[in-house]
N, C-alpha and C positions, 0 to 999 in steps of 0.2 A: 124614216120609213117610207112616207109620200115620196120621196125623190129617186128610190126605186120602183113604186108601182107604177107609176106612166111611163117610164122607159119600158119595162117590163111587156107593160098589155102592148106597145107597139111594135115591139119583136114577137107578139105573137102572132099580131092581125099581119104583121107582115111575111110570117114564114110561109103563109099560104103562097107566095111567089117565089118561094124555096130562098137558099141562103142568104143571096142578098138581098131578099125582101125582107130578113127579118135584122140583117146588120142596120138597112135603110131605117126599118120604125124601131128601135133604138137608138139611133141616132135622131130622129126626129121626136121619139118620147122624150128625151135629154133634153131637147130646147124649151119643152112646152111643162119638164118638173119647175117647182120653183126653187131659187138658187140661197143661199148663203148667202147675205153679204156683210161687209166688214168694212165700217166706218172709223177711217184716223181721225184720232182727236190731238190736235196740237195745242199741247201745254207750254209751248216754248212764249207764246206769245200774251202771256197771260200778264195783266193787270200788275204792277208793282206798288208794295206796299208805301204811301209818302209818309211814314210815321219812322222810316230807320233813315237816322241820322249816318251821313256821311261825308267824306273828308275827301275828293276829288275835283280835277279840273275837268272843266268841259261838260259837268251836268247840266241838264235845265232846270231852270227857277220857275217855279211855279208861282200862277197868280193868282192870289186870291180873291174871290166876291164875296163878301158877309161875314160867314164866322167859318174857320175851318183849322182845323190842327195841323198842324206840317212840324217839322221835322231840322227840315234846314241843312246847312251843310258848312260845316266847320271850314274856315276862309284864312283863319290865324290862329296859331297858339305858339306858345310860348313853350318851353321847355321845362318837365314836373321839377319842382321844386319838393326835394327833401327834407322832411324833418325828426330830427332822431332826438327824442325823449328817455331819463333815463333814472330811474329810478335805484335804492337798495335797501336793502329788508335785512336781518338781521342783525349782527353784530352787539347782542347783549349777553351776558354773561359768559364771553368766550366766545359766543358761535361766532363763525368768520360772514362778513360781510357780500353779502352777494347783491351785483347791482346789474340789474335787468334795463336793455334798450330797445325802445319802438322805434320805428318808421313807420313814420305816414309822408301823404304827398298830398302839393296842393297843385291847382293848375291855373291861368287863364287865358280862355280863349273867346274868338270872335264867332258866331254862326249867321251866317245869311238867311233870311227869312223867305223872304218872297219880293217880288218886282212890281213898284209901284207905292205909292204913298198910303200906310196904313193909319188906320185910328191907333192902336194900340195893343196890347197882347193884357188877357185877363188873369187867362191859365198857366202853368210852365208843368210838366211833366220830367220829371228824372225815374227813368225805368221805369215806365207806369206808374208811378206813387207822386199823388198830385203834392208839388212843395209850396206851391203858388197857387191861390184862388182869389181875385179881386173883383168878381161878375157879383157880386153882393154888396162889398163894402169895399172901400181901395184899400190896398196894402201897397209897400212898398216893392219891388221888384227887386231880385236878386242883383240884378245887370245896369245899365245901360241901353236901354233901347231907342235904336236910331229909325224915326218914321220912314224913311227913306226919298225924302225933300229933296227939291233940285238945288236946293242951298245949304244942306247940313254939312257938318265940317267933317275933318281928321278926329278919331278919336284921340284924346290927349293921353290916356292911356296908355294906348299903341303909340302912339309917338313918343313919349317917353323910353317905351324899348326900343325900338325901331330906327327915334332920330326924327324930325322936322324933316316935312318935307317927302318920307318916302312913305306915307300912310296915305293913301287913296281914301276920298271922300264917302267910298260907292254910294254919291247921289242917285236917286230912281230905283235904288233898292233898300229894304228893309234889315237890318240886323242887329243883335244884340253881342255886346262884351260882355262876356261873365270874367269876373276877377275872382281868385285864390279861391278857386272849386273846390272843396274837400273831399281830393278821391279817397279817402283812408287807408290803411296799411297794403291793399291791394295795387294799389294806382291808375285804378282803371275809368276812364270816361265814362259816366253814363251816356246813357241815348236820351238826350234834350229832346220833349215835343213842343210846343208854342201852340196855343188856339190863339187864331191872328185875327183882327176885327177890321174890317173895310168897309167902305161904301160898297153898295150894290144888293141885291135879291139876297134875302135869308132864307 
């Protein structure tokens, strides 16, 4: 409503100079209303979560200082491995035999941690549901985890599928092998997180 009244009174004080006095103080009440304004918000540039696990070339590796969960980014896998179970029920006093078959699948793969020589990983995360806690007591880790040394080897593992010789050491980087994952009947990858432990400020 303000943003007519001052245009308003100035096409009035101005008609006293007849018509184009009073086009002049509305046009002049117009610069002195106050205006709308309308601020873009750019969402495009927003903050990416490091907690989803992914499987491309050319991301960045993140480095860790002290304790922090990451995600990591799958470097190798192998191809799901089927298993079909099979069961039958019936076939007493005449009924016919009926025999039921599962699949499941198992996997394993390699994920990249992070860049630089770590202490160790305490947590593991599979879809939010912690499967690994050793920040109390040690347990054993599902994996193989490679500190990321400038002297750690080929995983023998991966060399095993792969062949001697074309398994890359990645010394200076962090990563673990998980072997024969249990996707279950679905065959689907969880999303691995890692809380990774480093030298530096916590």
């Amino acid at each position: 409503m303000s943003q007519l009244i001052i245009p308003s009174a100035g096409a009035l004080l101005g008609s006293y100079f007849g018509p184009t006095g009073s086009s002049i103080g509305w046009a002049i009440g117009s610069m002195l209303s106050p205006q709308d304004e309308t601020i873009a918000v750019d969402n495009t540039t927003q903050i990416g979560d490091l907690r989803v696990q992914t499987s491309e070339y050319g991301v960045s590796i993140p480095t860790v200082i002290g304790k922090q969960r990451v995600a990591g980014n799958v470097i190798w896998a192998e191809e799901k491995v089927a298993h079909v179970a099979t069961s039958d029920t019936g076939g007493s006093k005449g009924s016919p035999v009926v025999t039921t078959s599962t699949t499941s699948y198992t996997i394993s793969l390699a994920i990249l941690l992070c860049k630089g020589t770590i202490l160790g990983v305490d947590k593991i995360w599979a879809d939010g549901k912690l499967i690994i806690d050793s920040s109390n007591s040690v347990k054993k880790l599902i994996g193989t985890l490679y500190l990321g040394s400038d002297t750690q080897n080929p995983d023998s593992y991966m060399e095993g599928k792969l062949g001697a010789g074309n398994v890359p050491a990645y010394r200076g980087l962090s990563y673990m092998v998980l072997k024969d994952v249990d996707l279950g009947a679905s065959g689907r990858i969880p999303n691995f997180t890692f809380r990774v432990l480093k030298e530096g400020l916590i």
